[in-house]
C-alpha positions in Angstrom: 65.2 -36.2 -43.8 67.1 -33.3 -45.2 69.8 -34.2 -43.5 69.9 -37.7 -45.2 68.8 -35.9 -48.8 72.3 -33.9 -48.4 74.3 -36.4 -47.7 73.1 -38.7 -50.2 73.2 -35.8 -52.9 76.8 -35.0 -51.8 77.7 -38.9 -51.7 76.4 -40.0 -55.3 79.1 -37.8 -57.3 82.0 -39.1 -54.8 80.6 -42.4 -55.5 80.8 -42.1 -58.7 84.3 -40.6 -59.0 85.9 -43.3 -56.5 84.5 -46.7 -57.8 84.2 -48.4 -61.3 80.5 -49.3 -61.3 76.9 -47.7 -61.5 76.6 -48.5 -57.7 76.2 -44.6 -57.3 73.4 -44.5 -59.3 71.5 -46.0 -55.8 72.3 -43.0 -53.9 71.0 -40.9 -56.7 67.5 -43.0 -57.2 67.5 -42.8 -53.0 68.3 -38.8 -52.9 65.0 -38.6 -55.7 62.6 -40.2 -53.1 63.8 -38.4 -50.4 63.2 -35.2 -52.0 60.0 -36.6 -53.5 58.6 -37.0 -50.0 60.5 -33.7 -48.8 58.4 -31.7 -51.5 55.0 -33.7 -51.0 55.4 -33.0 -47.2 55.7 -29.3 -47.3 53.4 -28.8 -49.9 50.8 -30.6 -47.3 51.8 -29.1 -44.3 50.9 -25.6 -46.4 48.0 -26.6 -47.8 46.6 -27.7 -44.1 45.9 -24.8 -41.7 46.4 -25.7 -38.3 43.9 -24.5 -35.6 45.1 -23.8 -32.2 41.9 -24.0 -30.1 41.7 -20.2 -28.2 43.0 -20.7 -24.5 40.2 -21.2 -22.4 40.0 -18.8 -19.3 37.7 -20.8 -16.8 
């Protein structure tokens, strides 16, 4: 996803200098929910500690 949160942030000034319309304002609402989701999803993998059960030895 940050792959696609790049390319869409790198696309919607391009956009926006190559055509006429507010078509690039798509990429732009797009990138802001990608990064909306990008921010949630770290914040909740933080807040979660993962246990790792201890290797059992029988």
């Amino acid at each position: 996803m940050w792959i696609g949160f790049t390319v869409l942030a790198a696309y919607a000034p391009l956009a926006a200098r190559v055509t006429d319309d507010a078509s690039w304002l798509f990429s732009v609402a797009i990138a802001s929910l990608l990064a909306v989701v990008l921010i949630a999803d770290d914040a909740e993998s933080r807040r979660v500690t993962r246990k790792v059960p201890p290797p059992s030895d029988l």
